[in-house]
C-alpha positions as a Markdown table, in Angstrom:
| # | Residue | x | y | z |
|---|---|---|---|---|
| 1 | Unk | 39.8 | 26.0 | 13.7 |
| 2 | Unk | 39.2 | 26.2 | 10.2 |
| 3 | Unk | 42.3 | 23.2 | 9.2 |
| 4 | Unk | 40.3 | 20.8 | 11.6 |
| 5 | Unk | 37.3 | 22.0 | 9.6 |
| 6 | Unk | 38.4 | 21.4 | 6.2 |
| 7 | Unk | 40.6 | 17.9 | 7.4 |
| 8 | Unk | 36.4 | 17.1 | 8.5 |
| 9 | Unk | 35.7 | 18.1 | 4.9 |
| 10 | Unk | 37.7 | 15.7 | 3.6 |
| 11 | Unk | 37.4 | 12.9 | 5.5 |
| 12 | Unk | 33.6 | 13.0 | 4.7 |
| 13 | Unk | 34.2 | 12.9 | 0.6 |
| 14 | Unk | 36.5 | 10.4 | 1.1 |
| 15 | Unk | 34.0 | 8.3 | 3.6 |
| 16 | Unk | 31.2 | 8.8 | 1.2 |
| 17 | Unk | 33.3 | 7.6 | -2.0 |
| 18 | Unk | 33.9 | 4.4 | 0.2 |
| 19 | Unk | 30.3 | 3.8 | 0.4 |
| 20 | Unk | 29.7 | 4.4 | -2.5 |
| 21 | Unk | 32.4 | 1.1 | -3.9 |
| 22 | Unk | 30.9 | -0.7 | -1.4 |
| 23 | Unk | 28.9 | -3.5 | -3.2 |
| 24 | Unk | 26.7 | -6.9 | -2.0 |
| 25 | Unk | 27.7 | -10.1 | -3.3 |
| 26 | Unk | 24.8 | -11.4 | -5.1 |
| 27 | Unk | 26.3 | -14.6 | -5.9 |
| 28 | Unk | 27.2 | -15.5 | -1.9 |
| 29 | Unk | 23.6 | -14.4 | -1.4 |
| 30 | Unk | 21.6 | -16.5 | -4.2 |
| 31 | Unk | 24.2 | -19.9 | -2.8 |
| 32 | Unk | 22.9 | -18.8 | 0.9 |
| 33 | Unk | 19.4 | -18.7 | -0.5 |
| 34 | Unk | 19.7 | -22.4 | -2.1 |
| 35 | Unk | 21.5 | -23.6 | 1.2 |
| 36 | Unk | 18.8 | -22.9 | 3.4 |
| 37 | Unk | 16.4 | -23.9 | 1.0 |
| 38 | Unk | 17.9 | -27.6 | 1.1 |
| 39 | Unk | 17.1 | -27.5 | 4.9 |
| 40 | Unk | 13.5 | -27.8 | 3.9 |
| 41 | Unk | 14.0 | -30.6 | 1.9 |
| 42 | Unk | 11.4 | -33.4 | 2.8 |
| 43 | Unk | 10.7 | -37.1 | 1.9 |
| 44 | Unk | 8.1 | -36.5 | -0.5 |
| 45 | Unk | 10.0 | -34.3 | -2.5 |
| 46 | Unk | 8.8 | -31.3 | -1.3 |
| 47 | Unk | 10.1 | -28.5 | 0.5 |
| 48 | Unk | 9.0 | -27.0 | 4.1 |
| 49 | Unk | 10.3 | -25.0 | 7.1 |
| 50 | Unk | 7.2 | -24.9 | 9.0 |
| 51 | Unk | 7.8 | -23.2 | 12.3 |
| 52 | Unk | 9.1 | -24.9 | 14.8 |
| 53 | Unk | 10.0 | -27.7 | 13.2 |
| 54 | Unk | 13.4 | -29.8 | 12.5 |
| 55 | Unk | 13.4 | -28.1 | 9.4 |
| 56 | Unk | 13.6 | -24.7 | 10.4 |
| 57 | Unk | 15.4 | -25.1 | 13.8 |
| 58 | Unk | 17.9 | -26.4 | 11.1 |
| 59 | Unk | 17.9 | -23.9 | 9.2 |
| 60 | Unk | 17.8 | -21.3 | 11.9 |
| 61 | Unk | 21.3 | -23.0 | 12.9 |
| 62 | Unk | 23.0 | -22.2 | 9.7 |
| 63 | Unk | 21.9 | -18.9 | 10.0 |
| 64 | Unk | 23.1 | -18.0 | 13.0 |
| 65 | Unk | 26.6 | -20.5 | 12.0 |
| 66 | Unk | 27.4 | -17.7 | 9.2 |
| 67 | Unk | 26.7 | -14.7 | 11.6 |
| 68 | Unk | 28.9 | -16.1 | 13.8 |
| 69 | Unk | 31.4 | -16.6 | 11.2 |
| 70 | Unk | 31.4 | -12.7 | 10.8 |
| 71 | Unk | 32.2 | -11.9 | 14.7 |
| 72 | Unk | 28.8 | -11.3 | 15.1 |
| 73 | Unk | 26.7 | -12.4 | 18.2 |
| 74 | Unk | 23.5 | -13.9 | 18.0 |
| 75 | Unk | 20.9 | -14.7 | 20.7 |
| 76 | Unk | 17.1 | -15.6 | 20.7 |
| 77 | Unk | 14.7 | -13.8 | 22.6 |
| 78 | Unk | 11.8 | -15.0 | 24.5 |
| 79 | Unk | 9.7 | -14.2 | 21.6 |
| 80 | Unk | 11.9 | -17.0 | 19.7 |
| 81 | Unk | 13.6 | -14.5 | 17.2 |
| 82 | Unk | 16.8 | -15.0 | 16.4 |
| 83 | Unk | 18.7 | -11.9 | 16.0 |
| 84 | Unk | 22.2 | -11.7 | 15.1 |
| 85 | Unk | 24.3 | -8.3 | 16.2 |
| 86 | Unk | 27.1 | -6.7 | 14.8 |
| 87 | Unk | 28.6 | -3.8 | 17.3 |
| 88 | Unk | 28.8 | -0.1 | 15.6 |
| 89 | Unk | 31.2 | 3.1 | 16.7 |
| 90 | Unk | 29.1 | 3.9 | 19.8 |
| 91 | Unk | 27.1 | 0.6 | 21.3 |
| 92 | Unk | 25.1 | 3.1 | 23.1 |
| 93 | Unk | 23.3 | 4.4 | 19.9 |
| 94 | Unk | 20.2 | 2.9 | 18.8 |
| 95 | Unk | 20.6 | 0.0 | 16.5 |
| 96 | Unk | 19.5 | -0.4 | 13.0 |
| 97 | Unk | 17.3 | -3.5 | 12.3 |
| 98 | Unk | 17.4 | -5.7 | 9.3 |
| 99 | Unk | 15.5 | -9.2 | 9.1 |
| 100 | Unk | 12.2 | -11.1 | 7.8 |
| 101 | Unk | 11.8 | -15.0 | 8.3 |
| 102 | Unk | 12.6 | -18.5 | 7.4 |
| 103 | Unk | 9.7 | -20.2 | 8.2 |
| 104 | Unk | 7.3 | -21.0 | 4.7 |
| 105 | Unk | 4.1 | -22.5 | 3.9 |
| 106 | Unk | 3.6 | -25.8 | 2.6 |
| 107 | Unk | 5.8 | -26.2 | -0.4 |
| 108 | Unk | 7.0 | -22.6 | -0.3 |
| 109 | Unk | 9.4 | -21.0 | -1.9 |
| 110 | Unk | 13.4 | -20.2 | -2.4 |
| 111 | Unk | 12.9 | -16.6 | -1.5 |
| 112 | Unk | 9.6 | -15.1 | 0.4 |
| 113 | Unk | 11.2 | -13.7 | 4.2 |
| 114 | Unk | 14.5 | -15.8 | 3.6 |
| 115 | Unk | 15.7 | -12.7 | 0.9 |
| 116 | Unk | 15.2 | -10.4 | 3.5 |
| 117 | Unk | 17.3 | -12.7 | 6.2 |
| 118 | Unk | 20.1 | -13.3 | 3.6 |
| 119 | Unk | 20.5 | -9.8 | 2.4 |
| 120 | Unk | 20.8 | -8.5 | 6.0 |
| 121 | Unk | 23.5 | -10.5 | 6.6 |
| 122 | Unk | 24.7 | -9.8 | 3.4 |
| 123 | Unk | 25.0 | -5.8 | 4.1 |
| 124 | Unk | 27.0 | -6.9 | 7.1 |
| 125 | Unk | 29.5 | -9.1 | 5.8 |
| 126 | Unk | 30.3 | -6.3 | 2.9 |
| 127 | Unk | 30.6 | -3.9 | 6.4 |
| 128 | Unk | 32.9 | -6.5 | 7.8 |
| 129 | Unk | 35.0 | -7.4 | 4.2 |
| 130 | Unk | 35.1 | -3.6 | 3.3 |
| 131 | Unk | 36.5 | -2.8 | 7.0 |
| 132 | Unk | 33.5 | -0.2 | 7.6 |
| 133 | Unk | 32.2 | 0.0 | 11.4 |
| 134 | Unk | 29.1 | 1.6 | 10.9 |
| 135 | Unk | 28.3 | 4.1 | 13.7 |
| 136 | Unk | 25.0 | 2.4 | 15.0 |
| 137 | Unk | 25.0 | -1.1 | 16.3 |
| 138 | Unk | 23.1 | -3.3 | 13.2 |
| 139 | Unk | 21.1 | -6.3 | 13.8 |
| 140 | Unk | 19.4 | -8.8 | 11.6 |
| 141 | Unk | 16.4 | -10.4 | 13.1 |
| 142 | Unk | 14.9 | -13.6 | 12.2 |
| 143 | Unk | 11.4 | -13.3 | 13.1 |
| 144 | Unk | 9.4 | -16.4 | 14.5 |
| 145 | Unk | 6.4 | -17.9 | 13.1 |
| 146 | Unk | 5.9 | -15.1 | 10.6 |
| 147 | Unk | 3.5 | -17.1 | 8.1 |
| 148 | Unk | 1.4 | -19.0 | 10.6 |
| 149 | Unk | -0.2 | -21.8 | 9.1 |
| 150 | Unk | 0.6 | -24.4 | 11.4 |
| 151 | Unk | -1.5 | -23.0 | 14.5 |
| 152 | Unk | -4.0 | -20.4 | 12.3 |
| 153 | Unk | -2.0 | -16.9 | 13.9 |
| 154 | Unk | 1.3 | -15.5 | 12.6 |
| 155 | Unk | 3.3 | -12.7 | 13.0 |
| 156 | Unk | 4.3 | -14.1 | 16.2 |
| 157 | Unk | 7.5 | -12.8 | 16.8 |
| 158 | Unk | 7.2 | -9.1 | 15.8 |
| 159 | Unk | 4.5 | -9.0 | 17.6 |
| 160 | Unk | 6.5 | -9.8 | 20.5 |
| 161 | Unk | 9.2 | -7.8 | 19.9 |
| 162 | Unk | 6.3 | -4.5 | 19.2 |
| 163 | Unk | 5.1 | -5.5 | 22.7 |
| 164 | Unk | 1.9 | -6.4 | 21.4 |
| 165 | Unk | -0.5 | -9.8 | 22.5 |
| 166 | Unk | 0.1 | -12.6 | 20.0 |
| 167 | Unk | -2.8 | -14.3 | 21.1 |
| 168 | Unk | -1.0 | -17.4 | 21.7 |
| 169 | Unk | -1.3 | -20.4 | 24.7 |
| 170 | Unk | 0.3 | -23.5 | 25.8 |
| 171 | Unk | -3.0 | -25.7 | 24.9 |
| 172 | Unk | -3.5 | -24.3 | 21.8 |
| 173 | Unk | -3.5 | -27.1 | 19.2 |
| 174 | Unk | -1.7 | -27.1 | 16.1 |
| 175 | Unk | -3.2 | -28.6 | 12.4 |
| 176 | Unk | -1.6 | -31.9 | 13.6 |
| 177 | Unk | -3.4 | -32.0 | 17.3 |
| 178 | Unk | -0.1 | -30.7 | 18.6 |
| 179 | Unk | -0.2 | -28.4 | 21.4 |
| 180 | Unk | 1.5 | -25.1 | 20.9 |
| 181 | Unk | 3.7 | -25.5 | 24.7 |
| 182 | Unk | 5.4 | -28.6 | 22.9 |
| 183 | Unk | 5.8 | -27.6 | 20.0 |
| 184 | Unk | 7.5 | -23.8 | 20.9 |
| 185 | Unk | 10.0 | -26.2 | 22.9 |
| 186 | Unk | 12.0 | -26.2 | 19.7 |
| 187 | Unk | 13.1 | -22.6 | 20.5 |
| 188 | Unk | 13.7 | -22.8 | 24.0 |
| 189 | Unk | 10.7 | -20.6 | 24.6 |
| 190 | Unk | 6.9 | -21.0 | 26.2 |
| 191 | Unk | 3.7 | -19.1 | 25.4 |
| 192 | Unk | 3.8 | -16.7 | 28.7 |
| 193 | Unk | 7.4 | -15.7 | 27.9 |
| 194 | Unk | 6.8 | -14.2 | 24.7 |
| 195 | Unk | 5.3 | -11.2 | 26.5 |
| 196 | Unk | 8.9 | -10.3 | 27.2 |
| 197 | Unk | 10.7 | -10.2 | 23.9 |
| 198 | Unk | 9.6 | -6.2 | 23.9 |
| 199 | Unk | 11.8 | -4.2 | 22.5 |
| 200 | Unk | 12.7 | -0.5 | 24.4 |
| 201 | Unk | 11.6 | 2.1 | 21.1 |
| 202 | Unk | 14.6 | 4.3 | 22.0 |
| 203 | Unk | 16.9 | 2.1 | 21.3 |
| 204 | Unk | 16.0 | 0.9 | 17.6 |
| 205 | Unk | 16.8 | 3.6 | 15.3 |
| 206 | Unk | 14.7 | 2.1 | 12.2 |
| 207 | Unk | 13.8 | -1.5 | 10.7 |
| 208 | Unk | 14.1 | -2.0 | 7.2 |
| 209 | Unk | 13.0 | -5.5 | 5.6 |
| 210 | Unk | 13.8 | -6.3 | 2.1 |
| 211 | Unk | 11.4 | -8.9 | 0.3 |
| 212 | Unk | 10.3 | -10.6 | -3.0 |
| 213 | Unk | 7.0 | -8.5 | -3.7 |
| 214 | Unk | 4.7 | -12.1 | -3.8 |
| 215 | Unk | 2.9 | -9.7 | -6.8 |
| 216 | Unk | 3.2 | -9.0 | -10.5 |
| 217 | Unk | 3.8 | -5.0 | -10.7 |
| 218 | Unk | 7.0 | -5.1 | -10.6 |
| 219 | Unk | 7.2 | -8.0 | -12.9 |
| 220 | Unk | 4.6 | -6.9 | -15.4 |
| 221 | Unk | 6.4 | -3.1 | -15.3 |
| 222 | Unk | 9.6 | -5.0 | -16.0 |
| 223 | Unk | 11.2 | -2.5 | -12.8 |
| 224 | Unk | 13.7 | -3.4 | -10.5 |
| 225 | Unk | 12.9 | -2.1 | -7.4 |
| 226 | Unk | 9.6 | -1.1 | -5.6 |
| 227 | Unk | 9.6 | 1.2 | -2.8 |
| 228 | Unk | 6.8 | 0.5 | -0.5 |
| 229 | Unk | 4.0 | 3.1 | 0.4 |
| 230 | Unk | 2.3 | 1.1 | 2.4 |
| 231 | Unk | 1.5 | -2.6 | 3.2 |
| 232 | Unk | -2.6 | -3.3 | 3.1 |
| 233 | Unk | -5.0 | -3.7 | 5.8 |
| 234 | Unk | -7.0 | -6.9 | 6.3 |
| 235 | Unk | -10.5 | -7.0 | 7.3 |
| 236 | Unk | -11.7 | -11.2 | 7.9 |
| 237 | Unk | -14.9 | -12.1 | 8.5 |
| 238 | Unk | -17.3 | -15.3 | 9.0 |
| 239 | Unk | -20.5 | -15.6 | 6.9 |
| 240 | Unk | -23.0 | -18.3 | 7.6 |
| 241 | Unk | -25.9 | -18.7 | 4.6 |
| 242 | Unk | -28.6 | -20.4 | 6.7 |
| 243 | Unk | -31.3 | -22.0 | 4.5 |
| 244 | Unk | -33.0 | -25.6 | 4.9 |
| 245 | Unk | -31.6 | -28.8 | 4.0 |
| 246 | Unk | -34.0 | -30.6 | 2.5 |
| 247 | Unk | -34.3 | -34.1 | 0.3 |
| 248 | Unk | -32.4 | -33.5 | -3.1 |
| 249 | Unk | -34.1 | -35.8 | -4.9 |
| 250 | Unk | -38.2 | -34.9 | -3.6 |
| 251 | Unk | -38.0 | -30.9 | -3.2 |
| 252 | Unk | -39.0 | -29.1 | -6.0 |
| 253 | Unk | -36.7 | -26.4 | -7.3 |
| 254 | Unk | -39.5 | -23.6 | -6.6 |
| 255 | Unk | -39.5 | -25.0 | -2.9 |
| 256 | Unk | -35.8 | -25.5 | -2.3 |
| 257 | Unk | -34.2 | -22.7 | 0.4 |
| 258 | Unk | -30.3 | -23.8 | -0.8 |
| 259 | Unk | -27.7 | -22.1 | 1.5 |
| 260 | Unk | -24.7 | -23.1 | -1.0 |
| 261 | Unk | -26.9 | -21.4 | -3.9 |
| 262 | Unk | -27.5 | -18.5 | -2.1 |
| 263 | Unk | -23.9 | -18.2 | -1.4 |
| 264 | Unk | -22.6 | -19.1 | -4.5 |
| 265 | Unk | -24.8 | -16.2 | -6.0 |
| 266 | Unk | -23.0 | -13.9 | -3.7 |
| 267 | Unk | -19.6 | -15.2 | -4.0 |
| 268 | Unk | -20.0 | -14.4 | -8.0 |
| 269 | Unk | -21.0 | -11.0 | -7.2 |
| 270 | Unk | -18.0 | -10.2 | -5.0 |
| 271 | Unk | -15.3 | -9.1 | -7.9 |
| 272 | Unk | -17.7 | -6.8 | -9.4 |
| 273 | Unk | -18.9 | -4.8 | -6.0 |
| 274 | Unk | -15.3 | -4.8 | -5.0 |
| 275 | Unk | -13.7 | -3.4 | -8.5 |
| 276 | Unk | -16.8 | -1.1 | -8.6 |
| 277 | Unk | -16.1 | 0.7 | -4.9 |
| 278 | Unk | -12.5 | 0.1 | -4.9 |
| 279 | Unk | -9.4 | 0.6 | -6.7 |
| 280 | Unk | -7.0 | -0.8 | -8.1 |
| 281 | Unk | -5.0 | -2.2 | -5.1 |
| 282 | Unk | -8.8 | -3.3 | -3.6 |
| 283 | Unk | -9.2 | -7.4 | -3.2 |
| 284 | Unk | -11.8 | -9.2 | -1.9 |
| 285 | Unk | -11.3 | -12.8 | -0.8 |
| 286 | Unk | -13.3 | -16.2 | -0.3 |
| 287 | Unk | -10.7 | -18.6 | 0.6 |
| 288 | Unk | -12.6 | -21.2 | 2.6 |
| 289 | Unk | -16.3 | -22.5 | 2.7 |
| 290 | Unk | -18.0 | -25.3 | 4.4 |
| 291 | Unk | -21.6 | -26.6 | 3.5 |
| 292 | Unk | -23.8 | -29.3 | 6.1 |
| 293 | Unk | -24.8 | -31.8 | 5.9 |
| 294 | Unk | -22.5 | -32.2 | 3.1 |
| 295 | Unk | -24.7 | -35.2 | 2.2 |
| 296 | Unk | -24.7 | -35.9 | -2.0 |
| 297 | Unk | -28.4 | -35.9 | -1.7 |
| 298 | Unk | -29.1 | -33.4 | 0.9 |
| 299 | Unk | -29.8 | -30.1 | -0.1 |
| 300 | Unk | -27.6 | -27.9 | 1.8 |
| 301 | Unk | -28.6 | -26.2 | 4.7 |
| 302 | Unk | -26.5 | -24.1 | 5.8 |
| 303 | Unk | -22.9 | -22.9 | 4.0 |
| 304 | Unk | -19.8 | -20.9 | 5.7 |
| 305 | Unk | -17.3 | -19.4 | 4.6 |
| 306 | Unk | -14.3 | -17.1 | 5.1 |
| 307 | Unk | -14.2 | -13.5 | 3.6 |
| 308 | Unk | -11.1 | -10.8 | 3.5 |
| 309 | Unk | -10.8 | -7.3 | 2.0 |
| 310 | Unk | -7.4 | -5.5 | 1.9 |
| 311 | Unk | -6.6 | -2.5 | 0.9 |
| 312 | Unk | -4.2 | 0.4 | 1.7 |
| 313 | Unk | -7.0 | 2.9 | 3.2 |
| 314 | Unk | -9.5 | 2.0 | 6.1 |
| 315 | Unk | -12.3 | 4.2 | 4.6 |
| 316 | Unk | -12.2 | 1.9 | 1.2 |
| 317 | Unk | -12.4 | -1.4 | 3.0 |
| 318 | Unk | -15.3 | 0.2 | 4.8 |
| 319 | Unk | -17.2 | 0.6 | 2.1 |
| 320 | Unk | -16.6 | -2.5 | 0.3 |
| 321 | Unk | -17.2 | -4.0 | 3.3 |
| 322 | Unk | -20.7 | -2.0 | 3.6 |
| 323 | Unk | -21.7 | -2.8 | 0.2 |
| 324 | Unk | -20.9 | -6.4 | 0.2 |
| 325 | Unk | -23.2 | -6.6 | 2.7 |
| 326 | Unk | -26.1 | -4.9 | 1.0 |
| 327 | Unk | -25.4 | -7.4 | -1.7 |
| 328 | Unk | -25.3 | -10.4 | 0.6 |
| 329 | Unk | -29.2 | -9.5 | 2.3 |
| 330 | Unk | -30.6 | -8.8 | -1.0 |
| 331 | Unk | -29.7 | -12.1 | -2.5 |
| 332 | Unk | -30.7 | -13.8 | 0.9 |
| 333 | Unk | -33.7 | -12.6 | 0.4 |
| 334 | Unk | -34.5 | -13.2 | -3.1 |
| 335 | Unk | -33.7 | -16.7 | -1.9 |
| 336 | Unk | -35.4 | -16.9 | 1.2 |
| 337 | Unk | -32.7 | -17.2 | 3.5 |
| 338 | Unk | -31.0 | -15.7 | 6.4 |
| 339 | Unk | -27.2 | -15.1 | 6.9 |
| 340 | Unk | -24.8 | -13.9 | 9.5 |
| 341 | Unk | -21.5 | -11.7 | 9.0 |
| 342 | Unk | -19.0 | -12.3 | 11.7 |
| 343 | Unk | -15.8 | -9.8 | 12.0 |
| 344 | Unk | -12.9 | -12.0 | 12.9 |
| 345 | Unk | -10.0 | -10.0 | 13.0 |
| 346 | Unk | -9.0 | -6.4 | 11.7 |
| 347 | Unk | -5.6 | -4.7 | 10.9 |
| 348 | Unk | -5.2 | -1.6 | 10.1 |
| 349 | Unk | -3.5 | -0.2 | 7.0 |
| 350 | Unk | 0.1 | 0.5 | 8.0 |
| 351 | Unk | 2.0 | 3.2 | 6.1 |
| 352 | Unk | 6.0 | 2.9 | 5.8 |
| 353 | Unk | 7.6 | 5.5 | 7.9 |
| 354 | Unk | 8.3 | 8.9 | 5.7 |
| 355 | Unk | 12.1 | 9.5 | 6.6 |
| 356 | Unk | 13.0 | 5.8 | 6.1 |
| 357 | Unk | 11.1 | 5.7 | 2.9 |
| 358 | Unk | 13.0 | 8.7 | 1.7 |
| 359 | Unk | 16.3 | 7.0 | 2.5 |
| 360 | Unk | 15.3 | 4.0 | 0.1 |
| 361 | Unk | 14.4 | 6.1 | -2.7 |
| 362 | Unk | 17.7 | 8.5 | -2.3 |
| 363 | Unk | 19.5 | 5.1 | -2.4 |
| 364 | Unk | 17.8 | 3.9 | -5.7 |
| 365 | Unk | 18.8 | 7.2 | -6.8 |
| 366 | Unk | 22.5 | 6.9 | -6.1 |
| 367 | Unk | 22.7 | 3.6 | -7.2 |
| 368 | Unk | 21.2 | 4.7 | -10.5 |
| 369 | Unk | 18.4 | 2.0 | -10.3 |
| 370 | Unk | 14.8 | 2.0 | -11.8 |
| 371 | Unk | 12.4 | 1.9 | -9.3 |
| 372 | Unk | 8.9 | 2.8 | -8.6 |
| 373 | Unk | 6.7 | 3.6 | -5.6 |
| 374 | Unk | 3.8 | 0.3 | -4.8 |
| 375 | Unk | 1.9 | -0.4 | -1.8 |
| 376 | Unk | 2.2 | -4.8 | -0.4 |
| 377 | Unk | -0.9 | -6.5 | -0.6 |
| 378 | Unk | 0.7 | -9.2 | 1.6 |
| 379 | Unk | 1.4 | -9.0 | 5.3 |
| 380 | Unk | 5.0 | -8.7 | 6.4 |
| 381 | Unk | 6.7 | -8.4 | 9.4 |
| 382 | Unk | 7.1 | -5.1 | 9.1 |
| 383 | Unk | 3.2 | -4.3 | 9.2 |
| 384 | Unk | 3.5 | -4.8 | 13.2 |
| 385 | Unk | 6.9 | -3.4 | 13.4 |
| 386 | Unk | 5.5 | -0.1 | 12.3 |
| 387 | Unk | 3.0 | -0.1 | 15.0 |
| 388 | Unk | 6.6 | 1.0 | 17.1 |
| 389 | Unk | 9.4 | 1.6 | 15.0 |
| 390 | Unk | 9.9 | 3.3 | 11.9 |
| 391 | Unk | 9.5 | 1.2 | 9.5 |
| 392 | Unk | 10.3 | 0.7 | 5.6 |
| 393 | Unk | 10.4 | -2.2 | 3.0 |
| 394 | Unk | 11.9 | -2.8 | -0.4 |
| 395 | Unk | 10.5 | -4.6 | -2.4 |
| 396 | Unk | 12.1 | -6.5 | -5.5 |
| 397 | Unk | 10.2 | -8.8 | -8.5 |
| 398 | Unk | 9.1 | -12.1 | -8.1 |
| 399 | Unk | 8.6 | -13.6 | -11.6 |
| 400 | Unk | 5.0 | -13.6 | -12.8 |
| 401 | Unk | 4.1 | -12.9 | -9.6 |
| 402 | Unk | 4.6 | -16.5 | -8.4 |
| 403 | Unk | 5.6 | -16.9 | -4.4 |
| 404 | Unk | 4.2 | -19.3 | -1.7 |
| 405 | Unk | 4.6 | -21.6 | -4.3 |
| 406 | Unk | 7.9 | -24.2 | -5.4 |
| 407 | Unk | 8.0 | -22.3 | -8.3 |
| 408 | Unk | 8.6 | -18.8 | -6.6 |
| 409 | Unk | 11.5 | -17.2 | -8.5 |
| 410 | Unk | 13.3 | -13.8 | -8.5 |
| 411 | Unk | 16.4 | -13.6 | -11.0 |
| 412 | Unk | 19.8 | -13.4 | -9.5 |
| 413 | Unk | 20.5 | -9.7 | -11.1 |
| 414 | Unk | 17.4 | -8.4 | -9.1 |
| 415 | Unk | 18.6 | -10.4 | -5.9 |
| 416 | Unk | 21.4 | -8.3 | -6.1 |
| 417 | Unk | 20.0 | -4.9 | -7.1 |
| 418 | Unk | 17.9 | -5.5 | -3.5 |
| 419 | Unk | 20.7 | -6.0 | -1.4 |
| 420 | Unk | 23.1 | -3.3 | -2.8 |
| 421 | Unk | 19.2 | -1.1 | -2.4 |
| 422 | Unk | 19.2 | -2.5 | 1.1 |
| 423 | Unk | 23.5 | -1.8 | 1.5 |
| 424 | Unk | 23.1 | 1.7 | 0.4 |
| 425 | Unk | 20.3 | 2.5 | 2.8 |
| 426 | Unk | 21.7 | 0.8 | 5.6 |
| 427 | Unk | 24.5 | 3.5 | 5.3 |
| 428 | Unk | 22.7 | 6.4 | 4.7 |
| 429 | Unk | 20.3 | 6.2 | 7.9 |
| 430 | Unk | 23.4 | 4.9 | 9.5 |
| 431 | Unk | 25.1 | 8.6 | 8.9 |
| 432 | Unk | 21.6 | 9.9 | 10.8 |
């Protein structure tokens, strides 16, 4: 009994020496990361997956062409996520889920959701070159429709895969007049289907999504790693400034009730109330705004426009929430106007799951890289995966906090430091 005991012994130093050499190849993941940016590549110069569309069908192919490569299989669900699997020791455990998404905005980016792809199948190809079987199956999902611009909704296909209503229809029309049953044909998949992409809970053992942070603490901090905390909440609402429209050229100033005015005056006042009752994390939005009749010399009469607050804590948003409002009626009515303040969708704040957390930072920590502890402003997929499964992200810097933009950059050295973060915990939940 005690010789099997110590041969154990052994056979776990020399195991966890192994993993410890084991190291990502930044350089095959920055030319994957270029590659699939190229299948974006339009006429006018610019470059665009948008979901569902040649572009990333294409580059959804190529994916799936080098997990295939590797022995791996690969399959999309009814949800339309593409999810590449590589078989562990004991297919019955559950399996340990990598992935983000290849679908950008207009003009996006090299490296917002396709890092998180790349350097999935990164950690399995160093499994596969190193000859490690890891004990848990591994998969690296690539989620569909993540950044939904092209029909107003995203998230799509974790919110599939988390069971939950993605809100979506056949009919639905798309920012080209497009409807949504057409365009999903692309993946094979229809609006009613997506229902039953659900994952079973048992048998996913954690998620873990690796990402350009799309901010500048990292950057500004000059620190190679962030360890999420938490990804931020959004509250949206509509607000419509009512007034009277009126002709600009014959209504005296003292007699004008100007919606856009009214609103403008408000719009200026939202940094300060927001910086004043929240923190440091706290933002406050106006991102669109409308005014009718829209008329040079009409003054306006009514003026509406979109407003978000994120922040890591419910209570917070709350507040800011309550006291834009205050803000809002009294400059209505120093104006004499009216308004209304329309809640148009709400997600909570999702925290990272403790014990996965913990296995990021004890990787940092074995990999002797500096790191620090920052909550995402940005939605990910892996706000809705936690909602299920536990969930954690890694986050590494995107220069001058640049991303949904063509000029979006994270150096190749930090590239690297993510996926070796993302290698490293891979294994250690894997021993779990």
């Amino acid at each position: 009994m005690c010789k099997g005991t110590c041969i154990v012994a052994k056979i776990d130093v020399y195991e966890g020496r192994k993993h410890r050499h084991m190291k990502a190849n930044g350089e095959r993941v920055v030319s994957r990361l270029n590659e699939i940016y190229q299948c974006g590549k339009k006429e006018d110069g610019t470059y665009t997956r948008m979901a569902f569309s040649a572009e990333d069908v294409k580059g959804r192919k190529l994916f799936a062409s080098w997990a295939e490569a590797l022995g791996m299989t690969t399959r999309v669900d009814e949800g339309g996520n593409l999810i590449a699997r590589m078989e562990g020791q004991d297919s019955s455990l559950p399996a340990i889920l990598m992935g983000s998404h290849l679908d950008t905005v207009p003009d996006g980016g090299k490296y917002d959701g396709v890092l998180g792809c790349v350097g999935g199948l990164e950690v399995c190809e160093t499994f596969k070159k190193e000859g490690y079987v890891p004990k848990h199956p591994v998969e690296v999902i690539v989620f569909t429709d993540e950044e939904g611009f092209r029909f107003g909704k995203g998230l799509t296909g974790s919110s599939a895969i988390c069971g939950q209503d993605a809100g979506i229809s056949d009919s639905e029309l798309d920012i080209y007049g497009e409807e949504r049953g057409r365009v999903m044909q692309s993946y094979g998949i229809t609006s009613e289907g997506v229902k039953n992409a659900a994952k079973d809970p048992a048998s996913v053992h954690c998620f873990v999504e690796l990402h350009v942070e799309q901010g500048a603490r990292l950057y500004r901090t000059n620190t190679s790693v962030g360890v999420v905390s938490s990804i931020a909440g959004v509250n949206r609402y509509d607000v419509t400034v009512t007034g009277e429209a009126n002709h600009a050229g014959s209504t005296a100033m003292a007699d004008r009730k100007d919606a856009l005015v009214a609103a403008a005056g408000f719009i200026n006042k939202i940094p300060e109330v927001t910086t004043e009752h929240g923190n440091e994390f706290t933002v406050a939005t106006v991102g669109t705004i409308k005014v009718t009749p829209h008329s040079v010399n009409v003054i306006p009469g009514t003026c509406t426009f979109s407003l978000e607050i994120r922040d890591t804590d419910a209570q917070i948003m709350s507040l800011v929430e309550q006291k834009l409002q205050e803000t809002l009626g009294d400059i209505c009515e120093k104006y004499g106007v009216s308004y209304t303040f329309v809640p148009t969708s709400f997600h909570d704040p999702a925290p990272m799951s403790d014990w996965v957390k913990e296995n990021i930072e004890q990787a940092v920590k074995e990999l002797g890289i500096d790191y620090s502890i920052i909550p995402s402003g940005a939605f990910h997929d892996s706000l809705i995966m936690t909602s299920v499964f536990p969930t954690a992200m890694i986050f590494v810097p995107s220069e001058k906090g640049i991303s949904h933009s063509r000029y979006e950059y994270t150096k190749d050295e930090d590239i690297e430091n993510g996926c070796n973060v993302l290698l490293q915990t891979i294994l250690n939940v894997d021993k779990m």
